[in-house]
C-alpha positions in Angstrom: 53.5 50.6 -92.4 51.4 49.9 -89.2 50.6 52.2 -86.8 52.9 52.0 -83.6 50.8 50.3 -80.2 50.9 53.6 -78.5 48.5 52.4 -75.7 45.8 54.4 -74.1 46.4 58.0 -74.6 46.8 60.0 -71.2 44.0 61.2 -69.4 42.0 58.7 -71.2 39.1 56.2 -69.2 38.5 52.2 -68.5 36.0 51.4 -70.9 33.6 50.5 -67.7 33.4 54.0 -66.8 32.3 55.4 -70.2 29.1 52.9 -70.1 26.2 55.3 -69.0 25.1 54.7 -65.7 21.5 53.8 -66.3 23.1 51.1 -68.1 24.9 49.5 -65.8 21.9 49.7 -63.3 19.9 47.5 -65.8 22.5 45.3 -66.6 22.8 44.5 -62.6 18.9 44.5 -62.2 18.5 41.9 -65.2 21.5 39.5 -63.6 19.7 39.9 -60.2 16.3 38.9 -61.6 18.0 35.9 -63.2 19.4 34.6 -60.6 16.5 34.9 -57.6 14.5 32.9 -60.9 17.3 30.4 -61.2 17.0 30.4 -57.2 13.6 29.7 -57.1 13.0 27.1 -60.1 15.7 25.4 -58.2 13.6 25.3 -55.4 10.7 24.3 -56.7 12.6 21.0 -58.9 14.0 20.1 -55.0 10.4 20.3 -53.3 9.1 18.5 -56.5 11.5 15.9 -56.3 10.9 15.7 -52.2 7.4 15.3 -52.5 6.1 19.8 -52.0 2.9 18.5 -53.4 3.9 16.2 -56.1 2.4 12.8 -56.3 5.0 11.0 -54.4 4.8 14.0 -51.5 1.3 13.2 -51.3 2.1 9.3 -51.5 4.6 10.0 -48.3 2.4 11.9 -46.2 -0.7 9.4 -46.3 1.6 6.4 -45.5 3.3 8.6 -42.7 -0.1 9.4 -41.3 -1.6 5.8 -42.1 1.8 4.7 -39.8 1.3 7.3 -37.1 -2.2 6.3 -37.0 -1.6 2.7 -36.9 0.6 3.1 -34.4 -1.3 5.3 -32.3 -4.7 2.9 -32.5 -2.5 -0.3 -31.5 -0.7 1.1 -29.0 -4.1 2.3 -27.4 -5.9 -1.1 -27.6 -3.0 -2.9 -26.4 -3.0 -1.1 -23.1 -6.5 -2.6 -22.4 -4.5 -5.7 -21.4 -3.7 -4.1 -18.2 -6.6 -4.7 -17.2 -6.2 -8.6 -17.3 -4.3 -7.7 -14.4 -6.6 -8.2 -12.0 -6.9 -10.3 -8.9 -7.0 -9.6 -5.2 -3.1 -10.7 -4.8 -2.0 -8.5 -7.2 -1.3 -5.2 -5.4 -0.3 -3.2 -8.0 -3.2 -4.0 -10.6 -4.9 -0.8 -9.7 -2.0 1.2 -10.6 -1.3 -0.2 -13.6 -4.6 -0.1 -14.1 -5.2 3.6 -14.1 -2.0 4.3 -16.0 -2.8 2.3 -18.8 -5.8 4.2 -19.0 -4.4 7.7 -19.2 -1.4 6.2 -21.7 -4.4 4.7 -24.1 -6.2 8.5 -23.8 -3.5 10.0 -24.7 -2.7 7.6 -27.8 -6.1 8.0 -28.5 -5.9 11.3 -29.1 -2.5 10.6 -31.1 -4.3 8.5 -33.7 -7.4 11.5 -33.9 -4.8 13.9 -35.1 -3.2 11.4 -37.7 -6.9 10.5 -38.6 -6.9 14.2 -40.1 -3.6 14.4 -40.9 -5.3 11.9 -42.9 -8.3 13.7 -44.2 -6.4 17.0 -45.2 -4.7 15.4 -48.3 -5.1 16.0 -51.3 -6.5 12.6 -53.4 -7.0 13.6 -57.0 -4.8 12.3 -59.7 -3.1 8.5 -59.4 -4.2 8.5 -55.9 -8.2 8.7 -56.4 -8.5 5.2 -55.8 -6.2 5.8 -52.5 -8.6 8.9 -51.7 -12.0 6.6 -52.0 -10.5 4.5 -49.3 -9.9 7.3 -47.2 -13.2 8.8 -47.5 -14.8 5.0 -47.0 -12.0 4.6 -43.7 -12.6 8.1 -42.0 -16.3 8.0 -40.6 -15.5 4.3 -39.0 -12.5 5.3 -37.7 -13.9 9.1 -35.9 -16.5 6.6 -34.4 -14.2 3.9 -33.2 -11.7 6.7 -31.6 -14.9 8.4 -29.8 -16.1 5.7 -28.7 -13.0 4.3 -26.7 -12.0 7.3 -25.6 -15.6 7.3 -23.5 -14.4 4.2 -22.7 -11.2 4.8 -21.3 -13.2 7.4 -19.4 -15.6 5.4 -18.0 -13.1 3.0 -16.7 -11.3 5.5 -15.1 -14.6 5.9 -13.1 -15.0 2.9 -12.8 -11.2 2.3 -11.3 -11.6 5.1 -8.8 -15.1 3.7 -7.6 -13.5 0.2 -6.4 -10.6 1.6 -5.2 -11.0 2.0 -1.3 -12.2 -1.9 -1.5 -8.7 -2.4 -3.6 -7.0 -0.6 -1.9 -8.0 -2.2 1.8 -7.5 -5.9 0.1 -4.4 -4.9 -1.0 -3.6 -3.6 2.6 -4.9 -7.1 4.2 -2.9 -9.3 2.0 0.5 -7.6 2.7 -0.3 -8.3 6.4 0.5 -10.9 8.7 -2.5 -13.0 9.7 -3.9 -12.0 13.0 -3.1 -13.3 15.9 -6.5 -12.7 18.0 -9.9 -12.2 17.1 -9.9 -9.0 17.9 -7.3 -8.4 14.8 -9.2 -10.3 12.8 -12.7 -8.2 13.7 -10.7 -5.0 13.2 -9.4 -5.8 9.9 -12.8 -7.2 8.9 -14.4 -3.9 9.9 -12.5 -2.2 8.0 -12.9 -4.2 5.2 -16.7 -4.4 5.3 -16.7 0.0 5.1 -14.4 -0.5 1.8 -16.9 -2.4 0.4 -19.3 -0.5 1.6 -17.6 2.7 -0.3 -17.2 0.4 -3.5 -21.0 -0.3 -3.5 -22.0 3.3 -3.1 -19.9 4.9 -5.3 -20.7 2.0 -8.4 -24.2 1.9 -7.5 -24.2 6.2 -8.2 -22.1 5.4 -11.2 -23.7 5.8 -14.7 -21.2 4.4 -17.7 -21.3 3.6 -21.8 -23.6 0.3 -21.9 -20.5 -1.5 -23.4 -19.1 -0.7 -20.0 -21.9 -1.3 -17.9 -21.5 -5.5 -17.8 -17.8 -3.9 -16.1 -19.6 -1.8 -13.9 -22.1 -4.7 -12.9 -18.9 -7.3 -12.5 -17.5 -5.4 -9.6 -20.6 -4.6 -8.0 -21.3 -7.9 -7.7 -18.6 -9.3 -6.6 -18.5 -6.3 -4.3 -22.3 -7.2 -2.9 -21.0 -11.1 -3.0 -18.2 -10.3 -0.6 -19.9 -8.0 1.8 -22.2 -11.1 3.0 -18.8 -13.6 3.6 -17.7 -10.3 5.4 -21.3 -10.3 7.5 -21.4 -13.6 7.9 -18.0 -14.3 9.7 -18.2 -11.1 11.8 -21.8 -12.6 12.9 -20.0 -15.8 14.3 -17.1 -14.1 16.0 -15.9 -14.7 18.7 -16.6 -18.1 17.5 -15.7 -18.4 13.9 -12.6 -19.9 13.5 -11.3 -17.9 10.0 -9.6 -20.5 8.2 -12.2 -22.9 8.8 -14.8 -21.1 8.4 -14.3 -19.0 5.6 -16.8 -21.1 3.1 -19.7 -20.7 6.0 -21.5 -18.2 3.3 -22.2 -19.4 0.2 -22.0 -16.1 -1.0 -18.1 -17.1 -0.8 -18.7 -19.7 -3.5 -20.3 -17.1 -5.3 -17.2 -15.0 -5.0 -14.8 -17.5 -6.4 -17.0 -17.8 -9.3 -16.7 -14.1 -10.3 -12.8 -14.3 -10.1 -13.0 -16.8 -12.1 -14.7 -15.3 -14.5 -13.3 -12.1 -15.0 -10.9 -13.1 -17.9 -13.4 -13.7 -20.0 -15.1 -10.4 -19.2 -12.2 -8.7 -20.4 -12.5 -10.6 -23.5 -15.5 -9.4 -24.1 -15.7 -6.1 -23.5 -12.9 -6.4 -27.0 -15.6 -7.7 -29.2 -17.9 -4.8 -28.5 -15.3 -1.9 -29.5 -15.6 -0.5 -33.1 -11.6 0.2 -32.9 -11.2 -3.6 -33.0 -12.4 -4.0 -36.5 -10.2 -1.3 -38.2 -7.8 -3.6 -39.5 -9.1 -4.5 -42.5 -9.9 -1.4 -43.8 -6.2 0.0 -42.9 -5.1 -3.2 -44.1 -6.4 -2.2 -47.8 -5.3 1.2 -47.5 -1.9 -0.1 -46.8 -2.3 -2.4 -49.9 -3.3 0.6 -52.2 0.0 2.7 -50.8 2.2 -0.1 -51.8 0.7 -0.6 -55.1 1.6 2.8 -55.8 4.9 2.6 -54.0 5.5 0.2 -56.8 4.0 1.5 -59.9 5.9 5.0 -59.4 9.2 3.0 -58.9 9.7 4.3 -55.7 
């Protein structure tokens, strides 16, 4: 006959109290170990999968520093286009002017951090052949970045030497002509000590020699103009302004330069290195995709 179920007998314990304590400790300790592990491989499958230095990580950051740099170098070439902007009518050239040259220093220096961005990658593996165009792409690039960024500063010299003679044209051309010749020797007057001021200060100015046919434009043009200015103030009270304004053929001389300043601009494109980085960033580019491809991605 089976024993009755009697239960547990009185004053008995829960079978969890009469495991040893040193037990339980290690029990606890081994599923605490187990699950910061599980923690951490879980981690490190995510950051795999995200790119914490896996191939496609790498693959990421170069074509998010490739972008940034891009980005940065067209951005800072394509505020040299201000300076197209020139012309004595156009009162707010020398503003826009010197703002475009602090936004392109400051995109310069934009596309120097993404060059190393760049450079601090790690290229071994599937992306040697992405790391060999790197290396190739790198010292071009440092020299086309330093070199524009002198020139940016140079043309901000440059800017601030013409200014007063800007600045006084500028002033003249919002006016209403003269009615007297004593208006018109005033304003003349104080036109000929602008220019004056613009010769000086470009005359003590030394620039980068793909700056200096820049340099040589406006002093020109500001040597050109300070004879039409003698000349006329030599014939007043005579002179007759509108009439007489071609008396010098320094004027002629003047008109040419205007002319031509379009095409200065022009040039002083083909003599920066930062112009021919496209190719180079074009192949790079090529190379990311290719591998953008072959992993799937």
């Amino acid at each position: 006959m089976p024993a009755p179920d009697v239960g547990p007998m009185a004053g008995s314990k829960p079978m969890s109290e009469c495991i040893p304590h040193d037990a339980k400790v290690n029990r606890f300790t081994g599923v605490f170990f187990s699950l910061i592990f599980t923690l951490l491989l879980s981690m490190t499958l995510f950051l795999a999968g995200c790119g914490g230095g896996s191939f496609g990580g790498s693959l990421e950051r170069v074509d998010a520093s490739v972008k940034n740099l891009d980005d940065s170098v067209q951005g800072a070439i394509g505020y040299i286009q201000a300076l197209n902007g020139f012309d004595f009518e156009n009162t707010a050239f020398l503003s826009d002017a010197m703002s475009a040259v602090r936004t392109g220093q400051d995109l310069v220096q934009a596309a120097g951090q993404a060059l190393e961005d760049l450079s601090s990658i790690d290229y071994r593996g599937k992306l040697m052949r992405l790391g060999e165009l790197v290396s190739e792409f790198v010292p071009n690039a440092r020299e086309a970045l330093d070199e524009i960024s002198i020139f940016y500063q140079d043309m901000e010299a440059i800017l601030l030497a013409v200014r007063p003679l800007l600045e006084e044209e500028a002033t003249i051309t919002q006016l209403d002509i003269p009615q007297n010749q004593s208006e018109w020797r005033e304003r003349l007057e104080r036109l000929k000590r602008a220019v004056e001021m613009t010769i000086q200060s470009l005359g003590g100015l030394t620039v980068d020699p793909i700056l200096s046919s820049y340099r040589s434009y406006f002093l020109e043009l500001s040597s050109a103009l300070e004879k039409v200015v003698d000349k006329i103030i030599d014939r007043l009270p005579l002179a007759d302004i509108r009439e007489d304004i071609g008396i010098s053929a320094e004027f002629n001389r003047v008109q040419e330069l205007l002319d031509a300043y379009p095409s200065l601009v022009e040039g002083l494109k083909g003599k920066l290195m930062i112009f021919s980085l496209d190719h180079s960033l074009g192949e790079i580019e090529l190379e990311i995709n290719r591998l953008y491809m072959e992993s799937g991605s």
